[in-house]
N, C-alpha and C positions, 0 to 999 in steps of 0.2 A: 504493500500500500504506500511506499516512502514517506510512513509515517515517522517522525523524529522520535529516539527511545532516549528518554534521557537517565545521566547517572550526575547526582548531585553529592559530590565529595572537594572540600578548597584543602588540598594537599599543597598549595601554593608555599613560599616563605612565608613566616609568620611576621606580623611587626615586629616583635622582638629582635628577631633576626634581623631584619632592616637596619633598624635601630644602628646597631652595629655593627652593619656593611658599610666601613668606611674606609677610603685609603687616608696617606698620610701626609695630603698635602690640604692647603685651607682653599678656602672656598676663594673662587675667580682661578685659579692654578690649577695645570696636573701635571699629571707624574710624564717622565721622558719616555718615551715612544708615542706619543702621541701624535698622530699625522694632519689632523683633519678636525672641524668644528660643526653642530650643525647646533639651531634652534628650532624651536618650535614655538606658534604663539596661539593657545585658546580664546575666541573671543566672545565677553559676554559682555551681558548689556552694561554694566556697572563698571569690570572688572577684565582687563587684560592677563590672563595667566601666561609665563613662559617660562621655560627650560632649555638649560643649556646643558651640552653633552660633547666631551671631548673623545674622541676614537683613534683606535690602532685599524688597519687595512681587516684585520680580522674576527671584529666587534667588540674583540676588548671596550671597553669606555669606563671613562669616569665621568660623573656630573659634576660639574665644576658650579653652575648657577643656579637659581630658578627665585619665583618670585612674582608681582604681582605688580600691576601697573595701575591706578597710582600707589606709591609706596606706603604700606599702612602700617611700617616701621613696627611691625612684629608679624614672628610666624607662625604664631597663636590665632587665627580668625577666620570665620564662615563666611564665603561668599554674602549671606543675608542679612550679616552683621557688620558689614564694611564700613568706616564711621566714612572713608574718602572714597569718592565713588567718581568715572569718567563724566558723567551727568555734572557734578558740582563743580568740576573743574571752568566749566564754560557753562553756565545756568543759562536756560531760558534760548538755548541754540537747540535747531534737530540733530538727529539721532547722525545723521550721514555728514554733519560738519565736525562733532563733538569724536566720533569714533573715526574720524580719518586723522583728528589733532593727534589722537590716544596714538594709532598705531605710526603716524610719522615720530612722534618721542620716543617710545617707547623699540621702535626699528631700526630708527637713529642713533640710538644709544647700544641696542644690542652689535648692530653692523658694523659699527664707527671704530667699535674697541678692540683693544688688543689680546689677546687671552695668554697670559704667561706660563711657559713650559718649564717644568722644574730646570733643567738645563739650563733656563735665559732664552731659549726663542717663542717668540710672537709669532702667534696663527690669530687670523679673525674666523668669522664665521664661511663657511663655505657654500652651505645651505640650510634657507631659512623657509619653513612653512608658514601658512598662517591657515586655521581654523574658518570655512567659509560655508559650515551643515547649515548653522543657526538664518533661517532665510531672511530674516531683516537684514543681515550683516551681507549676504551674499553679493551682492554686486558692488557694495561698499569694497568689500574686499578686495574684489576684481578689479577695481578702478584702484584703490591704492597701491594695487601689487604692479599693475604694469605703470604706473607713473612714477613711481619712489624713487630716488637717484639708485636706489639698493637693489634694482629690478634686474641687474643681473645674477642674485644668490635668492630672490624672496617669491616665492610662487604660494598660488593658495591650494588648499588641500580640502579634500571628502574623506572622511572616516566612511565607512560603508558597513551596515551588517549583511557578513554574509553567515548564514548557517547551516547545518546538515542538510534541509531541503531546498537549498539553491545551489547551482553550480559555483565552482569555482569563479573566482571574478574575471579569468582573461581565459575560461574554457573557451567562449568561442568566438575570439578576439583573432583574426585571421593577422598575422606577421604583418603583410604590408597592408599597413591600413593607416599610415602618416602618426601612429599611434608608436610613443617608445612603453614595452615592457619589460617589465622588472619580477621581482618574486610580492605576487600577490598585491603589485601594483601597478600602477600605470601612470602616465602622461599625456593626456590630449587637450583638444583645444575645446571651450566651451560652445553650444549651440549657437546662443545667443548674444556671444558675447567673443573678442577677436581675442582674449585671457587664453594662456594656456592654463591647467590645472591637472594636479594629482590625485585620482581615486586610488584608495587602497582598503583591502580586506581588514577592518577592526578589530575582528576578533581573533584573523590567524596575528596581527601583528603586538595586540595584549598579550598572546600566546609566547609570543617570541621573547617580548619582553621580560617575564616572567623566568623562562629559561636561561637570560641573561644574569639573573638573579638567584641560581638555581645553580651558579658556577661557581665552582671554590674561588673567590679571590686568589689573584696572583697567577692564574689559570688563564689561558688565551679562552676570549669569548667574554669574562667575567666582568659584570656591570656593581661599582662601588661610587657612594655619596661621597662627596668632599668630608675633609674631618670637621667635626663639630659635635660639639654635646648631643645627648640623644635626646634632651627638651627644644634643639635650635630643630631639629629634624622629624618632631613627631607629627604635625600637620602634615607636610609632607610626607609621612611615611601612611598615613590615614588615607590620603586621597588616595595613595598605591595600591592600595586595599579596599579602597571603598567598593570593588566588583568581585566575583569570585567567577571562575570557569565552572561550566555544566559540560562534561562528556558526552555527546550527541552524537545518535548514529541515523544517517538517515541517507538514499541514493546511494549506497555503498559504501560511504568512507564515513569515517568519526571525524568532527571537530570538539572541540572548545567553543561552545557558545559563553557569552560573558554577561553578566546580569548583576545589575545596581544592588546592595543591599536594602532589606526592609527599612531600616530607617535611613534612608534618601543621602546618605554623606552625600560631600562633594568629592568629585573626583577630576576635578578640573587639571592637577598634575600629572596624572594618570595617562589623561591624555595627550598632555606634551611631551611625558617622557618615551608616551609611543610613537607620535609623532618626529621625534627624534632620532627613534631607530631608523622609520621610514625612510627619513633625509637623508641616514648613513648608509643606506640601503643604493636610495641613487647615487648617490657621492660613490657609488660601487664598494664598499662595505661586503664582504663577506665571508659566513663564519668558517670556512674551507680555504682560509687564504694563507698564504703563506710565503715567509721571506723567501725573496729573489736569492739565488743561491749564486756566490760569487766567482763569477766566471774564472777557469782554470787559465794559470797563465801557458801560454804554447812555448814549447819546447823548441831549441834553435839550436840548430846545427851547428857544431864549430867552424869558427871559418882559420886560417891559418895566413897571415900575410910573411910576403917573403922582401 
């Protein structure tokens, strides 16, 4: 019948464990091997979320940022409880002037910087998303993404649910079709609009993220929080949590479906730090990769002058 069977068990990491998954650099910083930068930016009506993630060619990462736009100087607070909100910034402006000011700050500041590698070298951001589901925001997004001076690293993105009883998302997405794909995502240009934009599978990429998490530290693949007390990171460790994976089988294959808990947290981090892998994913990220191996030198005949 491809009726979906599901199995409801969150063997995921615990917060505890989050807690402290840190490595041992401070927060804006990471550790030496690090190649490549991406962000991510949720947007909601009040409140800009974003996350930043530093990466190895083979998903190693560390999150070196994240945070919230306007700064509500703690990381103790509920989206519903925001005393600073994007609306108060500019009162009594609409919705498409006030949220294009949010995301030029707030892109300017993530794009502009430098992100310092324990070694002493500077990387900026390579690739930046921005969150474009929420449909008031949608064409806002669009118009800010292709005008930003940052339009060449900043594109907008579709989380998409896909579940047991839908296909794969690029099943039957034919190669040439002006469309670039990726694992469980894509690139094309919007209908109505000349925007290119990213769809990608939400719940195989929570999956992935999760696995990331799920990797001994110090292990290629392994995803660790900046250092910091475990009170500076437990919001954030809440939103990473705020869903839990359902085991579903339906059309032949099992996924992970992903489901908000009964009491509603927010998971607005959640989504950036998936959005994150995403970007590392196009940046070509992947977790099968591996150092270039260094070319043998050639061996040379003697030569004899006389």
């Amino acid at each position: 019948q491809n009726q979906p069977l599901e199995t409801s068990q969150d063997d995921t990491i615990s917060e505890d464990e989050l807690l402290q998954r840190t490595h041992p650099v401070a927060k804006g910083s990471f550790p030496t091997g690090g190649e490549l930068i991406t962000a991510f930016v949720d947007v909601q009506k009040d409140l800009l979320y974003y996350c930043v993630i530093a990466w190895k060619p083979d998903f190693t990462g560390w999150i070196v940022d994240y945070g919230a736009w306007p700064d509500q100087k703690t990381t103790n607070f509920r989206l519903s409880q925001a005393k600073k909100t994007i609306g108060k910034q500019w009162p009594g402006q609409s919705l498409e002037v006030v949220l294009t000011k949010a995301l030029n700050a707030l892109i300017d500041d993530l794009c502009s910087k430098s992100w310092q590698r324990e070694d002493g070298a500077e990387l900026s951001v390579s690739r930046l998303l921005i969150d474009a589901n929420w449909g008031l925001s949608r064409n806002i997004v669009y118009e800010f993404s292709r005008n930003t001076p940052h339009r060449a690293v900043v594109m907008p993105s579709h989380g998409k649910y896909v579940g047991a009883s839908n296909e794969p998302l690029n099943a039957t997405i034919a190669k040439r079709t002006g469309k670039r794909i990726g694992e469980h995502w894509r690139i094309q240009k919007a209908k109505d609009n000349p925007a290119q934009y990213v769809l990608y599978d939400a719940n195989h990429w929570k999956s992935f993220l999760f696995s990331r998490f799920a990797t001994e530290p110090g292990t290629a693949g392994a995803l660790t929080l900046f250092q910091a007390s475990p009170r500076i990171h437990k919001t954030f460790v809440r939103h990473l949590k705020a869903e839990y994976p359902v085991r579903t089988s339906g059309r032949g294959r099992e996924v992970d479906e992903w489901k908000l808990r009964p009491d509603r947290p927010d998971n607005h981090w959640l989504d950036c730090a998936v959005g994150c892998c995403v970007a590392a994913s196009i940046q070509s990220c992947d977790t099968s990769a591996k150092k270039p191996k260094t070319p043998k030198k050639k061996k040379t005949k003697g030569v004899s002058y006389l």
